[in-house]
N, C-alpha and C positions, 0 to 999 in steps of 0.2 A: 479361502479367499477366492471368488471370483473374478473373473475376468474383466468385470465391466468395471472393477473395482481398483483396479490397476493403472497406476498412476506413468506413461512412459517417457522417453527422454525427449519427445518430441512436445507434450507436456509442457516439460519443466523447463525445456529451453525458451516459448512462447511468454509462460510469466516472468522468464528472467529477459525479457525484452522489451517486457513491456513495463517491466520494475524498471529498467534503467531508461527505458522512452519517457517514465513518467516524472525521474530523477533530473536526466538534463532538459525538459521540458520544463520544469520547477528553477532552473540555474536561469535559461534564457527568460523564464517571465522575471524572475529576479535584480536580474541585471537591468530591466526599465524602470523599476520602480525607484522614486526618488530616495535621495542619500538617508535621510531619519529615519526613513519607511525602511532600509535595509539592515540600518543601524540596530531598530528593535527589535529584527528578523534574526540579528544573527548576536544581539548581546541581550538577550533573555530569554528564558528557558520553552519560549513560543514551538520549538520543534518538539520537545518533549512533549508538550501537551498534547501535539498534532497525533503523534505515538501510538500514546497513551490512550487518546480519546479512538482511533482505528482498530489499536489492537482490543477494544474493549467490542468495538460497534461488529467487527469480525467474529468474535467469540462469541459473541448474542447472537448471530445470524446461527453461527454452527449449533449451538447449544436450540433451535428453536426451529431448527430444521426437524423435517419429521422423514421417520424411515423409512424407505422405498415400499410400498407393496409388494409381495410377494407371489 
C-alpha cells in the first residue's frame, strides 16, 4: 500500500463534518417546509429511496472510476 493511498484521521474527521453539516442543514430546511410537505417526508419510506438511490449513484462512480497511471 502506498502512501498516497492512505486514508488519515484528518481525512475522516472533514467527511464526518460535513456528513453531519449536511444532516442538520437537511433538519433546518425541513423545518420551513409546510406541515403535509413534512408529513410525507417523514411517514413514507421517501428517505429510503434517497439511500438507496446515493448509495447506488456512489457505487457507479467507484465501480467506473479508472486506475491511476502508473
Amino acid at each position: 500500500m502506498n502512501e498516497r493511498s492512505q486514508v488519515g484521521v484528518r481525512d475522516v474527521v472533514i467527511v464526518a463534518a460535513i456528513a453531519v453539516a449536511a444532516v442538520l442543514g437537511a433538519v433546518v430546511l425541513t423545518s420551513f417546509l409546510p406541515e403535509p410537505v413534512q408529513r410525507f417526508l417523514f411517514h413514507e419510506p421517501v428517505t429510503i429511496a434517497v439511500l438507496i438511490g446515493g448509495t447506488v449513484f456512489v457505487l457507479w462512480r467507484v465501480a467506473m472510476r479508472r486506475p491511476p497511471e502508473a
